[in-house]
C-alpha positions in Angstrom: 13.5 17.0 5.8 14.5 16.4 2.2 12.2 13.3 0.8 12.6 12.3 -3.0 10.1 10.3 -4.3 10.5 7.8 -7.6 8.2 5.0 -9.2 8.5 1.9 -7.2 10.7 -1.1 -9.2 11.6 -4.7 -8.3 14.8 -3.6 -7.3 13.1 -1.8 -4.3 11.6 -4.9 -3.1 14.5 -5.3 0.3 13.5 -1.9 1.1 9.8 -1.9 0.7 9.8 -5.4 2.4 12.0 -4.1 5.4 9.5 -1.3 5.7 6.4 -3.6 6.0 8.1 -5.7 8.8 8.7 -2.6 10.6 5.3 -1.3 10.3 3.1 -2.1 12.7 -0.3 -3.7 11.4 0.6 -4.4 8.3 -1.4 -7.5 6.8 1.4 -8.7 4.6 1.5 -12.3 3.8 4.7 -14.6 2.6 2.9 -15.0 -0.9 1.4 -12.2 -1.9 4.1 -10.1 -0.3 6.7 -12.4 -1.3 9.3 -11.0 -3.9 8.1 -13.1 -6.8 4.6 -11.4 -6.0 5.6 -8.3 -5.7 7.6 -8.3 -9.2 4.4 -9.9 -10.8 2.1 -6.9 -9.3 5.0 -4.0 -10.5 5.1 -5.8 -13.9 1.5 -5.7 -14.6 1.3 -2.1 -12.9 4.9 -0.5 -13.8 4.0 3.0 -13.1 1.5 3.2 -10.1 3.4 2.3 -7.0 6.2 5.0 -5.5 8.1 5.0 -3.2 9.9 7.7 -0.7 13.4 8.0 0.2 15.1 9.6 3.3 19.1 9.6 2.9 18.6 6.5 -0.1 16.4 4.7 2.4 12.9 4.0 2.0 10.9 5.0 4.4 7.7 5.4 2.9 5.7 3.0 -0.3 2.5 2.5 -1.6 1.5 -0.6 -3.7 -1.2 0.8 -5.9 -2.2 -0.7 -9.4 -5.6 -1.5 -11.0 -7.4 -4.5 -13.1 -8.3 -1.9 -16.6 -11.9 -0.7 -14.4 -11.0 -0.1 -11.1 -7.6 0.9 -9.2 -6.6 -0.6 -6.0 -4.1 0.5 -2.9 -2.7 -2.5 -1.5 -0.6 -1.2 1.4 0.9 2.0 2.3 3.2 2.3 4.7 5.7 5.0 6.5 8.2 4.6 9.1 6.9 5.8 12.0 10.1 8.1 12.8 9.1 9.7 9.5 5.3 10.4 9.8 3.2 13.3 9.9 6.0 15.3 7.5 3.4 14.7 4.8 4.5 11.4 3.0 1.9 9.3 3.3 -0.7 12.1 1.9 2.5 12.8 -1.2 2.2 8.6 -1.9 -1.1 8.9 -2.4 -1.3 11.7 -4.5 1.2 10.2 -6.7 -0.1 6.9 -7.0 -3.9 8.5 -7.8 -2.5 10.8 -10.1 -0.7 8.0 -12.0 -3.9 5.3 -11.9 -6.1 8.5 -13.2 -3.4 8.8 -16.4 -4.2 5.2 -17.0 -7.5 6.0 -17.4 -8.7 4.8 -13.7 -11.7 6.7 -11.9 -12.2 5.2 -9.3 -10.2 3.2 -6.6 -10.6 0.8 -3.3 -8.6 0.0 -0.5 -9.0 -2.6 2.5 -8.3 -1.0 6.2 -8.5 -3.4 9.2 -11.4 -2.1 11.7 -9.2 -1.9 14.2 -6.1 0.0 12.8 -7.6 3.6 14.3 -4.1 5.5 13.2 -5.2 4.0 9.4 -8.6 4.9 9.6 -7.9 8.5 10.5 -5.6 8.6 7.8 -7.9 8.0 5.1 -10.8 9.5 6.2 -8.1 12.3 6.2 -8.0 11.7 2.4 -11.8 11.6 1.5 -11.6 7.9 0.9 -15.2 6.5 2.1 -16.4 3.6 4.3 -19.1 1.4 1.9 -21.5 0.3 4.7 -23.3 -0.9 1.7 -21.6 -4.2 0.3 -19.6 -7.0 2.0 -15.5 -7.9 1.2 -15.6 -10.9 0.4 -12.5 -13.3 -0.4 -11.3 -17.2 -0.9 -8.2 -18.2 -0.2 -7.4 -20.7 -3.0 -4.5 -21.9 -0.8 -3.5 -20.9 3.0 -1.7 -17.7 3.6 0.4 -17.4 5.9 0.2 -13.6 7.5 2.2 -14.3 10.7 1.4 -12.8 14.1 -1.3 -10.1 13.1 -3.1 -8.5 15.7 -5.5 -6.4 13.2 -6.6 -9.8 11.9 -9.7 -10.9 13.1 -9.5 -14.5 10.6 
């Protein structure tokens, strides 16, 4: 299976966003996800999300960027046609690679309980449960996530 791989833009947002709705349990919301928030997060992080291409269509992405201290994934996501060829694990590696040029040593990720095929994932990828703090978050308006079944709020 030939995959090419390239720095996620703005103008990959119809792809990226058709890959999320086909994805099951992904906690995408209409603001945050929205294409004016997408092109805000790429802007501020031009050179840490990727995405991967089948045939010129996207069929895997990670949202990665980081706040100067600490890097963050926001989702990844691969078709599930196209899984277990390796992408997901390549997305990741490209997207740490690029937050660690930036000067990034350390980065954090959110995982619904319940998504098991996640879970294995990144355990597959050394990333570590924190049994040791709480996530904590304030909506400063409502969000609006749509039918969810990894949401427990």
């Amino acid at each position: 299976m030939n995959i090419e791989y390239k720095v996620m833009t703005a103008l990959d947002y119809d792809g990226v966003y058709e890959l999320w709705t086909n994805t099951p349990g992904m906690g995408i919301n209409t603001t945050d996800d929205s294409r004016e928030g997408v092109e805000k997060y790429i802007k501020r992080n031009p050179t840490t999300s990727f995405v991967a291409l089948a045939e010129g269509k996207i069929v895997g992405a990670i949202l990665a960027g980081h706040d100067g201290r600490r890097g963050f994934i926001q989702h990844l996501a691969v078709l599930p046609d196209y899984r277990r060829y390796g992408i997901a694990s390549s997305l990741v590696d490209r997207a740490m690679d690029a937050l660690e040029k930036e000067g990034i040593h350390k980065v954090a990720l959110l995982a619904f309980k319940k998504n098991e095929l996640g879970n294995g994932f990144w355990d597959k990828m050394k990333f570590t449960v924190r049994e040791d703090v709480y996530y904590r978050n304030k909506s400063l308006h409502e969000l609006d996530y749509g039918e969810n079944p990894y949401r427990s709020e």
